[in-house]
LOKE-326058 format. One record per residue (C-alpha): residue number from 1; z, y, x. Coordinates in steps of 0.2 Angstrom, whole numbers, plus 5000, padded with zeros to 4 digits. Layout:
<rs>
R   pos      z      y      x
R   NUM      Z      Y      X
...
</rs>
This chain:
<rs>
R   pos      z      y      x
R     1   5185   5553   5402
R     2   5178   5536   5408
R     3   5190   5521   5413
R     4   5177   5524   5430
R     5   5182   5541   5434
R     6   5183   5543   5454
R     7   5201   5547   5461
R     8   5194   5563   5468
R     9   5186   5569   5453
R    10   5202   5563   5442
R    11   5212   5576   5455
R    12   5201   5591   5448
R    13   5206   5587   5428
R    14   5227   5585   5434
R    15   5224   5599   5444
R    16   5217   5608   5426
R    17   5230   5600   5418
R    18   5244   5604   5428
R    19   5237   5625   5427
R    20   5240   5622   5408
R    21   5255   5614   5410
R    22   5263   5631   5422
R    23   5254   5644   5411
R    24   5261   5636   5394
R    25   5275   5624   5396
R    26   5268   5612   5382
R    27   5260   5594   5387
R    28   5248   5593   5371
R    29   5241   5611   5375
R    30   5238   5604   5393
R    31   5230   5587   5388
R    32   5218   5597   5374
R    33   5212   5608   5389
R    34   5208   5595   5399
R    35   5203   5581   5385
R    36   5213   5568   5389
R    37   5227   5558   5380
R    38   5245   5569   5378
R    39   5252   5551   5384
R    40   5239   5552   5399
R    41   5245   5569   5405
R    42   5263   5567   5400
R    43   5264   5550   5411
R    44   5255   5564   5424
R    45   5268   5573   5424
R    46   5283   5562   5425
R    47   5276   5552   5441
R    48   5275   5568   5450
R    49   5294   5575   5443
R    50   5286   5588   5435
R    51   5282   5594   5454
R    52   5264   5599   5452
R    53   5250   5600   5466
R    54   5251   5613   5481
R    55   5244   5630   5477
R    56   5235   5638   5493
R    57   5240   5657   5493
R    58   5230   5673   5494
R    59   5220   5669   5480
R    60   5225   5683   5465
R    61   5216   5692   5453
R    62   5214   5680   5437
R    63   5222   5670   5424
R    64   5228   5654   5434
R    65   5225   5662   5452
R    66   5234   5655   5465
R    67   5229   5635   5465
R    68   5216   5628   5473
R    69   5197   5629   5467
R    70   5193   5615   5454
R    71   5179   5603   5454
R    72   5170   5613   5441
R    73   5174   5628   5453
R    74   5164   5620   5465
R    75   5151   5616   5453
R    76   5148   5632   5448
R    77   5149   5638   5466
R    78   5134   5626   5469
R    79   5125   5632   5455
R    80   5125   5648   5459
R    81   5122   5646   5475
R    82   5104   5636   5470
R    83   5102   5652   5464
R    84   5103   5663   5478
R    85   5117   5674   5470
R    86   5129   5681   5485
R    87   5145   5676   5491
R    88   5155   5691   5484
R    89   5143   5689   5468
R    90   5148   5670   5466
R    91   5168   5677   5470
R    92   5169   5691   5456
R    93   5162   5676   5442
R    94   5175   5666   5447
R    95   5188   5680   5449
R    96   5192   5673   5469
R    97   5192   5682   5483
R    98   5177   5682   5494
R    99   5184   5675   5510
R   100   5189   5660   5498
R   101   5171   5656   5493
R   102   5164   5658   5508
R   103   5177   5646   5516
R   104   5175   5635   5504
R   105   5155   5635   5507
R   106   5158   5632   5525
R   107   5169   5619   5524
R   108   5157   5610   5510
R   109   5140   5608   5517
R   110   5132   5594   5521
R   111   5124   5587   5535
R   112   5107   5597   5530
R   113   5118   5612   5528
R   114   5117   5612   5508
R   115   5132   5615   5499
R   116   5137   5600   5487
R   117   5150   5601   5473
R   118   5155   5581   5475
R   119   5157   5578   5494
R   120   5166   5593   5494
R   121   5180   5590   5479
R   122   5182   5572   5486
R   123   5184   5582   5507
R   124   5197   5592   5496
R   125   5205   5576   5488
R   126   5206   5567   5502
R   127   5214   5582   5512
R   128   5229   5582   5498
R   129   5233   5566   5499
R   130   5236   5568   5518
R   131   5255   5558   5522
R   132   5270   5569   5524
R   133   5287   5567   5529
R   134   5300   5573   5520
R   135   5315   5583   5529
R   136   5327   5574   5519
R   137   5320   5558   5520
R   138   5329   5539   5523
R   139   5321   5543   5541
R   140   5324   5562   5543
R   141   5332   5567   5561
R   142   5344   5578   5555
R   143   5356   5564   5543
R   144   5370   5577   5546
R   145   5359   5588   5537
R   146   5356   5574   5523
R   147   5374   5571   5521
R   148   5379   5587   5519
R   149   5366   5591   5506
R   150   5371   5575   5495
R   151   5388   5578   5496
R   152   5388   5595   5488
R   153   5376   5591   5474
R   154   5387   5576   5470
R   155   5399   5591   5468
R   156   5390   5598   5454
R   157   5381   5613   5465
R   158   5364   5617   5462
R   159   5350   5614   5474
R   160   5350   5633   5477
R   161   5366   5636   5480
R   162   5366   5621   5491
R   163   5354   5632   5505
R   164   5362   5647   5501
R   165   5378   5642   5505
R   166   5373   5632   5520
R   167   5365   5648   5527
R   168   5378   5654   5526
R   169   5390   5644   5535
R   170   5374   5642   5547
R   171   5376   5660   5551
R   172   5395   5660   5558
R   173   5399   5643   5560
R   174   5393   5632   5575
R   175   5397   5615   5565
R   176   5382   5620   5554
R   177   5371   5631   5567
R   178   5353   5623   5566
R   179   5355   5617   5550
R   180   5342   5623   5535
R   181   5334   5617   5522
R   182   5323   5623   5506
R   183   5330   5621   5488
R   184   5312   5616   5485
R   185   5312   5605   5498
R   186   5331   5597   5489
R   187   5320   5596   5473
R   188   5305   5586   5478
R   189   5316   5573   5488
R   190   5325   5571   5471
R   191   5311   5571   5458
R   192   5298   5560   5471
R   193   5311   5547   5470
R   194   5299   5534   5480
R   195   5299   5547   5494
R   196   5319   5543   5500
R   197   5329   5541   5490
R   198   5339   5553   5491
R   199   5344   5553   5470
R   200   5352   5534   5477
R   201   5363   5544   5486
R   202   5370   5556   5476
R   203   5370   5547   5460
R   204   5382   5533   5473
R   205   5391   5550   5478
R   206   5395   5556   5459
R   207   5400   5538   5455
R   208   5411   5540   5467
R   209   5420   5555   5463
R   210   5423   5551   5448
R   211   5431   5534   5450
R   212   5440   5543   5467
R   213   5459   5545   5463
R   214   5460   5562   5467
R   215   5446   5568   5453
R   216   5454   5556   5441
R   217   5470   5563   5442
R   218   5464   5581   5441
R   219   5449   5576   5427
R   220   5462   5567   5417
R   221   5453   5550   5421
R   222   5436   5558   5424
R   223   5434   5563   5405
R   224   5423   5578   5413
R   225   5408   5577   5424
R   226   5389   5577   5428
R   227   5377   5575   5415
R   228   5374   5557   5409
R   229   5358   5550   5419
R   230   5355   5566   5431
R   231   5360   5569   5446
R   232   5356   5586   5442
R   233   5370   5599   5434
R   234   5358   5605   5422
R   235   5354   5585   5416
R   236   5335   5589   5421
R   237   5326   5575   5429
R   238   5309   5582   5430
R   239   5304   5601   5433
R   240   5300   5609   5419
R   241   5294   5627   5414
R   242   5305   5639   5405
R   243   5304   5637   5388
R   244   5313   5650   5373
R   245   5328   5644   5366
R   246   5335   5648   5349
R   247   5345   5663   5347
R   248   5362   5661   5336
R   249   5366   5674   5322
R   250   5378   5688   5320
R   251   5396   5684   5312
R   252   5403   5697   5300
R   253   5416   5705   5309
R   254   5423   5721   5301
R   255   5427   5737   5310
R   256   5418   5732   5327
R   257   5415   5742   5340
R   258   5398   5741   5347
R   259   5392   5739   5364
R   260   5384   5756   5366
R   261   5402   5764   5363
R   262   5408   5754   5379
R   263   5412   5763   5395
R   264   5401   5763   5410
R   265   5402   5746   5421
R   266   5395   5750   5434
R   267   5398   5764   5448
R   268   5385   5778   5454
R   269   5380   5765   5467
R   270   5375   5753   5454
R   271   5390   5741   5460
R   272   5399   5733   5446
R   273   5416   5739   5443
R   274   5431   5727   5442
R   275   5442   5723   5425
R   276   5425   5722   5413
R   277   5424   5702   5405
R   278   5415   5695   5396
R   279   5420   5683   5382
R   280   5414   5669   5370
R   281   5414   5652   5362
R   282   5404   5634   5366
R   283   5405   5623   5353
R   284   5406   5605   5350
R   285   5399   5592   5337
R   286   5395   5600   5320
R   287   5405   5614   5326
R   288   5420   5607   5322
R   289   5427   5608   5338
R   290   5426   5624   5354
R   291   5431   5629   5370
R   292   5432   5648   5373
R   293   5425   5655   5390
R   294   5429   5669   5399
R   295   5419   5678   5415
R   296   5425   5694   5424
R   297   5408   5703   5428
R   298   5413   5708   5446
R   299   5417   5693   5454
R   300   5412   5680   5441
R   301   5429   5673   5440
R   302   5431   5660   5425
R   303   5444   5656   5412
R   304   5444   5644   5400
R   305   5453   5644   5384
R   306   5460   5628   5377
R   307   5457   5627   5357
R   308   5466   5607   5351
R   309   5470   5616   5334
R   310   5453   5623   5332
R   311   5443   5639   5333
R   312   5449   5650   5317
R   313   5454   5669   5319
R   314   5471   5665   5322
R   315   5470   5652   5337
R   316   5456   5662   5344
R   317   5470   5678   5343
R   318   5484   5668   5352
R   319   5476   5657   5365
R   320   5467   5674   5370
R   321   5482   5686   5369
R   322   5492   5672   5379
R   323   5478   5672   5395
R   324   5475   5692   5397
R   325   5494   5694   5395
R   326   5495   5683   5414
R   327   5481   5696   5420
R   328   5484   5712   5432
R   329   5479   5727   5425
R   330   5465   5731   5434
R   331   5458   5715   5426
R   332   5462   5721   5409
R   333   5449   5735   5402
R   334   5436   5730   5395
R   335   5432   5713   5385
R   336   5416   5710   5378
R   337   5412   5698   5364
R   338   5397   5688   5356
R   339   5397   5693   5335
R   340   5405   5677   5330
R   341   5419   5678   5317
R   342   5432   5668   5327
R   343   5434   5687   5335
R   344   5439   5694   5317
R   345   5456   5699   5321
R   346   5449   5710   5338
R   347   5460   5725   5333
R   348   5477   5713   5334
R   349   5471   5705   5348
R   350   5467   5725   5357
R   351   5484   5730   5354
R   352   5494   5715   5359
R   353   5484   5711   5377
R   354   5483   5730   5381
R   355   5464   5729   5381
R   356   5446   5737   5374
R   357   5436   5725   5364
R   358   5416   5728   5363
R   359   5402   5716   5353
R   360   5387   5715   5359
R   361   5372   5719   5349
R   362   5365   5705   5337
R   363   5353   5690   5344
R   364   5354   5701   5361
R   365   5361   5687   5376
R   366   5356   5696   5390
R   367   5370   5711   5385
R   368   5382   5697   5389
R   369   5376   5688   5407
R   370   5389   5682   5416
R   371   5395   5673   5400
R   372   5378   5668   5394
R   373   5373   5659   5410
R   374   5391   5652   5413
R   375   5391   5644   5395
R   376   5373   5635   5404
R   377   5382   5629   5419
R   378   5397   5623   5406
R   379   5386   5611   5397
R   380   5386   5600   5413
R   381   5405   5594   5410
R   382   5403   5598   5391
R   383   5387   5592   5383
R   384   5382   5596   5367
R   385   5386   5586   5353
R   386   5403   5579   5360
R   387   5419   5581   5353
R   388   5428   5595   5362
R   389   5443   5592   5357
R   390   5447   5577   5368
R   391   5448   5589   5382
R   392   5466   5593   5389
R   393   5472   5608   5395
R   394   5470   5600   5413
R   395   5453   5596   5410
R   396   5449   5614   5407
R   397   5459   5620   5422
R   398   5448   5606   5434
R   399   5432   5611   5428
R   400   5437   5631   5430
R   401   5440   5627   5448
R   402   5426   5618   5451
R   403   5415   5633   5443
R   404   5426   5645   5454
R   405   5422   5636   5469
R   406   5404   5636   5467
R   407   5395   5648   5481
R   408   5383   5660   5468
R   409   5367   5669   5476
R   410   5373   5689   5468
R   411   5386   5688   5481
R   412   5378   5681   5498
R   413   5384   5664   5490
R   414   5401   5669   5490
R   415   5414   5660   5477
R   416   5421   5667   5462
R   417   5438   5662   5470
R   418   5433   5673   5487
R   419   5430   5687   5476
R   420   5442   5687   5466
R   421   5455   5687   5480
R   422   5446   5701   5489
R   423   5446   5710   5473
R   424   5465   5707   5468
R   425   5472   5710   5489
R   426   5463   5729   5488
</rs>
């Protein structure tokens, strides 16, 4: 591509790029589509915060579908349009829906009623480029609403959980009736920083819950907290499409009892039953050092296990024996583990906390959810690489609250806590 290329025919190759980009997830795929530079459409990418252009709806039916018509779209439509094909003809080439086409012609002839490919990518370009105002900009009218949001990200919630939990509240509380906003909408105002701000705020907000006495005292002097240079739980500071993730091998644990062996969970309702956990390990710099995690299914509750002396069999055993022992019994039936060796002595550890012990199957996460995602949401206050063992007891305990305290969207944003005490009171 030129150094000459027009805005509005630049807008069709991002666009192109951008389609890539979703369908892939990798840059130098997306710049080899569209011939440019990986530099050129990684730097794409990162002005926009990973917050691609607007895709019209209705349009279904091929690989891509969904986004608005490209200027070579538009070229072919003209094309084939020199050529008398039909409207529903031209559609099925391009695998669009008819009413798309035939819109799109309407909107795109010229004042001798021909149909012209540039005028009408530039009309398009011109249309997207249109001002809006952001619903939690500087100048909103709602900065009640605009508090509230930065407030509660600075507590470590996710965009998500942030409207969930505020329609909820909405819902039976008239301090918040009227209020509503779009995780979406808490996304782009964080990622299109020159469009309010708002990252300012809550990156001002975090500062100051972690220099506040209160977090101090309870953090042990802040030792815990949001992810270095995000404002962001997940330390993301563009949007990004899912990607695989390595998958950790199996231990060699003798006489296991496999996960298929384990009793149902779940009621004939499909309603998780109560006292089923889930268990495993993160793990620190080279390994050296852990912290063992623990998730009831039912209400998501978490607790954390404090490992100074390491994560051999034998620590494992006691610090694990030492928290079910504090549990009721209708918490203790069923505890389901990742194949990692630190859960060798499972039979001891059976007998002395009264409980079953499961493994999940090898190089298969998604038999362990609760866990699996909890561990994600740990990386927040203990990011990988670090040292685990600085951590104190009270470290743990802070971060389990705040987890706990987090409204989740499986219980109508709901807190681990709430549930937990429902559970416990019937």
């Amino acid at each position: 591509m030129g150094s000459r290329v027009e805005s509005w025919m630049l807008a069709g190759v991002q666009q192109q790029a951008w389609d890539e980009f979703r369908l892939t997830g990798d840059l130098g795929m997306a710049a080899e589509a569209v011939g440019m530079g990986r530099w050129t459409v990684t730097k794409w990418v990162r002005e926009a915060g990973g917050i691609g252009p607007r895709r019209s709806r209705g349009d279904t039916g091929r690989v891509g579908a969904g986004v608005r018509l490209t200027y070579q779209d538009r070229v072919e439509i003209m094309v084939r349009l020199e050529h008398q094909e039909s409207i529903r003809a031209i559609a099925g080439a391009l695998g669009r829906a008819p009413s798309t086409i035939s819109r799109e012609v309407i909107r795109g002839r010229g004042p001798d009623g021909v149909y012209q490919a540039r005028s009408a990518q530039k009309m398009t370009w011109e249309a997207i480029r249109r001002p809006q105002t952001l619903k939690l900009g500087v100048d909103t009218d709602q900065p009640k609403l605009r508090r509230w949001v930065v407030e509660e990200l600075a507590a470590g919630w996710s965009p998500q959980q942030v409207t969930g939990r505020l329609a909820k509240l909405a819902a039976c509380d008239p301090q918040y009736r009227g209020m509503s906003v779009h995780h979406e909408t808490i996304y782009r105002a964080l990622f299109l920083q020159a469009r309010g701000g708002l990252k300012r705020e809550v990156e001002a907000a975090l500062k100051a819950n972690l220099t506040s006495p209160d977090t101090a005292d309870g953090a042990d002097g802040g030792a815990v907290g949001q992810v270095s240079g995000s404002v962001l739980r997940s330390g993301r500071t563009a949007r990004k499409p899912r990607t695989a993730t390595p998958k950790k091998g199996p231990g060699r644990i003798p006489d296991i009892v496999p996960i298929g062996q384990r009793p149902p969970i779940r009621d004939d309702n499909g309603a998780l039953l109560p006292g089923h956990t889930e268990g495993d390990l993160i793990l620190g710099r080279s390994c050296k050092s852990a912290i063992g995690t623990l998730v009831e299914r039912s209400t998501g509750y978490l607790w954390l296990l404090h490992l100074p002396l390491g994560h051999t069999a034998a620590t494992v055993e006691d610090a694990l024996v030492e928290e079910i022992a504090r549990w009721p019994d209708v918490l203790r039936q069923t505890l389901t583990w990742d194949r990692g060796k630190e859960l060798a002595n499972h039979l001891r550890i059976a007998e002395k906390a009264d409980i079953k012990i499961y493994f999940a199957d090898p190089r298969s996460p998604w038999q362990r959810p609760g866990n699996e995602n909890i561990n994600g949401l740990l990386r927040q206050y203990f990011p990988k690489g670090t040292d685990l063992s600085v951590h104190s007891r009270a470290d743990l305990d802070f971060v389990a609250a705040q987890l706990n305290s987090r409204p989740r969207a499986r219980f109508g944003y709901a807190t681990p806590d709430e549930m937990m005490t429902e559970l416990l009171l019937h």
